[in-house]
C-alpha positions as CSV (number, residue, x, y, z in Angstrom):
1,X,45.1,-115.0,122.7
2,X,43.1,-116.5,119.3
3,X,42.3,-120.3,120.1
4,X,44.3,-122.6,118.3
5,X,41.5,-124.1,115.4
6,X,40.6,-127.8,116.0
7,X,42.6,-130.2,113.4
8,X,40.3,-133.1,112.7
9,X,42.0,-136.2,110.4
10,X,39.1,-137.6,107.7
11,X,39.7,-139.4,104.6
12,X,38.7,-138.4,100.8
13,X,36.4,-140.7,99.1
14,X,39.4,-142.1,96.9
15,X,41.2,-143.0,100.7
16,X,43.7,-140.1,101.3
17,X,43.7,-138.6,104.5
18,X,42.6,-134.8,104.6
19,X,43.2,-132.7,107.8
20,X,40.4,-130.2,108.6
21,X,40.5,-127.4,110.6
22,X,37.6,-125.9,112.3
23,X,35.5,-128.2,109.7
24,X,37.2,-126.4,106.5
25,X,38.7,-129.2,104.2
26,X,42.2,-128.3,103.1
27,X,42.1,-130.6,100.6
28,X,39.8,-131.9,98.3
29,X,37.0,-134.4,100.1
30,X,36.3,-136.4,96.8
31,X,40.0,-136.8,95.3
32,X,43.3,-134.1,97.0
33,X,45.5,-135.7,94.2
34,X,43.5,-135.3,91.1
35,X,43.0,-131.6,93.0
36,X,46.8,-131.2,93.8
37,X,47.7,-132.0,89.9
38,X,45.2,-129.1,88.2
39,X,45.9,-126.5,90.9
40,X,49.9,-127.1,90.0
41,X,49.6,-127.0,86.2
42,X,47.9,-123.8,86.6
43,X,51.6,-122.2,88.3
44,X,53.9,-124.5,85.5
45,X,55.6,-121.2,84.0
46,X,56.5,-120.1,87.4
47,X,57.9,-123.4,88.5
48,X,59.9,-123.8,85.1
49,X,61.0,-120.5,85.6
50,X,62.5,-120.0,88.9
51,X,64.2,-122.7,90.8
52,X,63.6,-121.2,94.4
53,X,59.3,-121.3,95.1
54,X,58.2,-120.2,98.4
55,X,55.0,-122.4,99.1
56,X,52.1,-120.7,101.5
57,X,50.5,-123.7,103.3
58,X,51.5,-127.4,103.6
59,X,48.3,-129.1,104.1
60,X,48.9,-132.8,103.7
61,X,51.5,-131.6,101.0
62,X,49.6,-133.6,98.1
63,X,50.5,-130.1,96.0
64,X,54.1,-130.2,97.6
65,X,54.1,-133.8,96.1
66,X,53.2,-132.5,92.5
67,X,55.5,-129.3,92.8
68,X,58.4,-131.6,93.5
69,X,57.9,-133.6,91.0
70,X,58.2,-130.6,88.0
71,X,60.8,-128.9,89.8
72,X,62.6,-132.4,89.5
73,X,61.9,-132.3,85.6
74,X,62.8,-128.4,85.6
75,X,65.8,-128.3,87.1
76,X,68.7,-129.8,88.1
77,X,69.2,-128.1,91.8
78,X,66.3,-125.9,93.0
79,X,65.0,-125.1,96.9
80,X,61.2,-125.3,97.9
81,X,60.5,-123.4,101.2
82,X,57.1,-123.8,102.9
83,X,55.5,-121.4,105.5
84,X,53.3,-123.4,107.4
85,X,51.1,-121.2,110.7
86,X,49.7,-124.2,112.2
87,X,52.2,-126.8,114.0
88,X,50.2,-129.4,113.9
89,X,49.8,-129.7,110.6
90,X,53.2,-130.2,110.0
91,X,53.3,-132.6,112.8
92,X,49.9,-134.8,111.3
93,X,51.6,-134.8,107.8
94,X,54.9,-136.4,109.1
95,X,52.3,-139.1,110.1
96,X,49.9,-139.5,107.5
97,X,52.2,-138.2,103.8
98,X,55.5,-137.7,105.3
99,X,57.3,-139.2,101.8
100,X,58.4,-136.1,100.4
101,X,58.8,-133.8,103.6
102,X,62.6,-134.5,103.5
103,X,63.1,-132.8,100.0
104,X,61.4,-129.7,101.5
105,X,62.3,-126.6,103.8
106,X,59.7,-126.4,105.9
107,X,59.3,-123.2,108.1
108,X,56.1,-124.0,110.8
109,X,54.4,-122.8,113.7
110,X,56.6,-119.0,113.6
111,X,55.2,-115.4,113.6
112,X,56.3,-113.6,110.5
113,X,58.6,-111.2,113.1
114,X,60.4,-114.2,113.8
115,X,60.6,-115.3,109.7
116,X,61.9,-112.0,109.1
117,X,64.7,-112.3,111.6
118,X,66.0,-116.0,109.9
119,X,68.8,-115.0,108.3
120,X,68.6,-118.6,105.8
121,X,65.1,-117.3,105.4
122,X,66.1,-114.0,104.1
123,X,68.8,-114.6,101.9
124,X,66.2,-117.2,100.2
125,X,63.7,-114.0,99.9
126,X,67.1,-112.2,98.3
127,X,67.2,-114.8,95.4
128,X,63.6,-113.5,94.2
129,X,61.5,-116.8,94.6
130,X,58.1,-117.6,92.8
131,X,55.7,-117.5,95.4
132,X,52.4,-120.2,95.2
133,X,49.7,-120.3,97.7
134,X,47.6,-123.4,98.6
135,X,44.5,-122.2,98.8
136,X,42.5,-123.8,101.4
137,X,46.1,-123.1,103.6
138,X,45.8,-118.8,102.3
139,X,41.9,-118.6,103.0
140,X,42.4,-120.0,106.6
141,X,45.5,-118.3,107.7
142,X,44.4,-115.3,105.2
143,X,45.5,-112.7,108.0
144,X,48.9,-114.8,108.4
145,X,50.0,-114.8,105.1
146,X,49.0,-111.5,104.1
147,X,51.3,-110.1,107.1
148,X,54.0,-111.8,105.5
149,X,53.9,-110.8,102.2
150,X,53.2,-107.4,103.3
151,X,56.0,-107.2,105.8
152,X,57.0,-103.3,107.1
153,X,60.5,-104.1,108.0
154,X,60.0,-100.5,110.8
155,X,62.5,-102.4,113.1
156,X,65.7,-100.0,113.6
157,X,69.2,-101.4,112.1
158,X,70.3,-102.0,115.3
159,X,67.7,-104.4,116.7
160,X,68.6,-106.8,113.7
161,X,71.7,-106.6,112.2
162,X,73.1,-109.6,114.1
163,X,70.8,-111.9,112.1
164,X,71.7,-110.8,109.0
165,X,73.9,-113.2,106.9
166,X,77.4,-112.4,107.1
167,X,77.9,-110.7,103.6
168,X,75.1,-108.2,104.3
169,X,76.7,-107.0,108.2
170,X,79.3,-105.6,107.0
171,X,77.5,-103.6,104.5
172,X,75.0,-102.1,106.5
173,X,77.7,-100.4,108.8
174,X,77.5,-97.4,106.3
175,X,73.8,-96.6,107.6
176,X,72.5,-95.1,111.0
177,X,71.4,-97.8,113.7
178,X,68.5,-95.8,114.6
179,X,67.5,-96.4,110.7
180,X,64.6,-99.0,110.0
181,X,65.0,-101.5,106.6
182,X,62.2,-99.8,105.1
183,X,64.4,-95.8,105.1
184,X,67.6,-97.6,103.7
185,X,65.1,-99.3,101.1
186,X,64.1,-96.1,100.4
187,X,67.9,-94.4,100.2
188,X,68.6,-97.1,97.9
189,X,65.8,-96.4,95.3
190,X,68.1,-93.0,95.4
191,X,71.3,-94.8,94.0
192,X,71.5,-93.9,90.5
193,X,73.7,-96.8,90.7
194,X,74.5,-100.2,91.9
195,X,77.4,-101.1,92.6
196,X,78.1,-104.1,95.4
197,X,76.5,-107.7,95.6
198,X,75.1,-106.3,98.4
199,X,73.4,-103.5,97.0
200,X,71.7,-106.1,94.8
201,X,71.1,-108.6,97.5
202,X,69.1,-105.2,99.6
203,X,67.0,-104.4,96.3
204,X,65.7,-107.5,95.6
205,X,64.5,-108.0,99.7
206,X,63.0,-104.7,98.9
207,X,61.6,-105.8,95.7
208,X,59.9,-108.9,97.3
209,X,58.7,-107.8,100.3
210,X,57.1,-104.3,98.4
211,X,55.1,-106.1,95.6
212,X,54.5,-109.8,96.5
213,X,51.3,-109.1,97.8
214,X,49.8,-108.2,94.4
215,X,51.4,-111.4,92.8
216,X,50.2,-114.3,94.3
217,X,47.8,-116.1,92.6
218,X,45.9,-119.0,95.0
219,X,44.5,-120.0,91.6
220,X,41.7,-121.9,93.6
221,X,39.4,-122.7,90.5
222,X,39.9,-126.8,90.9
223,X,39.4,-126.8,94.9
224,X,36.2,-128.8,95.1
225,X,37.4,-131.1,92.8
């Protein structure tokens, strides 16, 4: 079993607090805000674009902070999910930045099996977020987050379909149990046509969980700043 890293608290020189795990600063040690503002004008066309974002790392959420607030001038109703590996960050940030953890959907501390098997989580993935990694969060959990946006649904039908939402069960009674998400994927790339909600729903899991890994952009360029 890996050892859980060590989660130190310091403070920037402009007085925010930073956590650090095994002595790698997740935010900026000079100023995380003035960081958190260029590293989210960088992904503006995304987050005026789509009003679901799927966030890869909380940190202290000082990029959370900034995200909220465009989405807030973007939109009128939108979602922001986090994945979060580590616990105790989320736990440290409901301490030390907790103001804007409310407005968020924060999904910490789970193996990407168990993200997979969230049936909120997946009909989120179904409406085709933007995706935006924190890069201090992606470079440390770099494994982690890969796995996820890499995800080989090879589970059969049967060890699953209970978790799916309710307008998808019905739908998958047409397939074999013993079938895993990735072979009805495939059978639907076959469908010269579709037809249902759900066929769209099933194509755009496929669609995200088959090409996210080539668009996220950590867009790390200001991360000493």
């Amino acid at each position: 079993m890996a050892l859980s890293p060590t989660l130190e608290i310091k403070k920037s020189k402009h007085g925010e607090y930073i956590p650090v795990l095994n002595g790698v600063f997740l935010h900026s040690a000079f100023n995380p805000i003035k960081e958190a503002e260029s590293f989210v004008e960088n992904h503006l066309t995304t987050l005026n674009q789509k009003n679901n974002i799927l966030v890869l790392g909380l940190g202290f959420a000082y990029h959370l902070d900034q995200i909220l607030h465009h989405m807030n001038n973007f939109h009128q109703q939108y979602q922001v999910v986090v994945v979060e590996p580590n616990h105790k960050i989320l736990k440290a940030c409901e301490e030390f930045n907790p103001k804007n953890l409310k407005r968020l959907v924060i999904l910490s501390g789970l193996e990407v099996k168990t993200l997979y098997q969230d049936a909120n989580f997946i009909r989120f993935l179904m409406n085709r977020p933007g995706v935006i990694a924190h890069p201090a969060s992606f470079n440390f959990h770099s494994e982690y987050f890969k796995s996820l946006l890499s995800f080989e649904a090879d589970q059969s039908l049967s060890s699953f379909q209970h978790r799916l939402p309710n307008e998808l069960k019905a739908y998958f009674q047409q397939f074999n149990p013993n079938m895993t998400l990735n072979q009805i994927f495939t059978q639907l790339e076959t469908k010269t046509k579709l037809t249902t909600t759900a066929d769209f729903m099933l194509g755009a899991l496929s669609t995200w969980t088959n090409n996210n890994t080539t668009k996220v952009d950590t867009n790390d360029k200001h991360a000493h700043c």
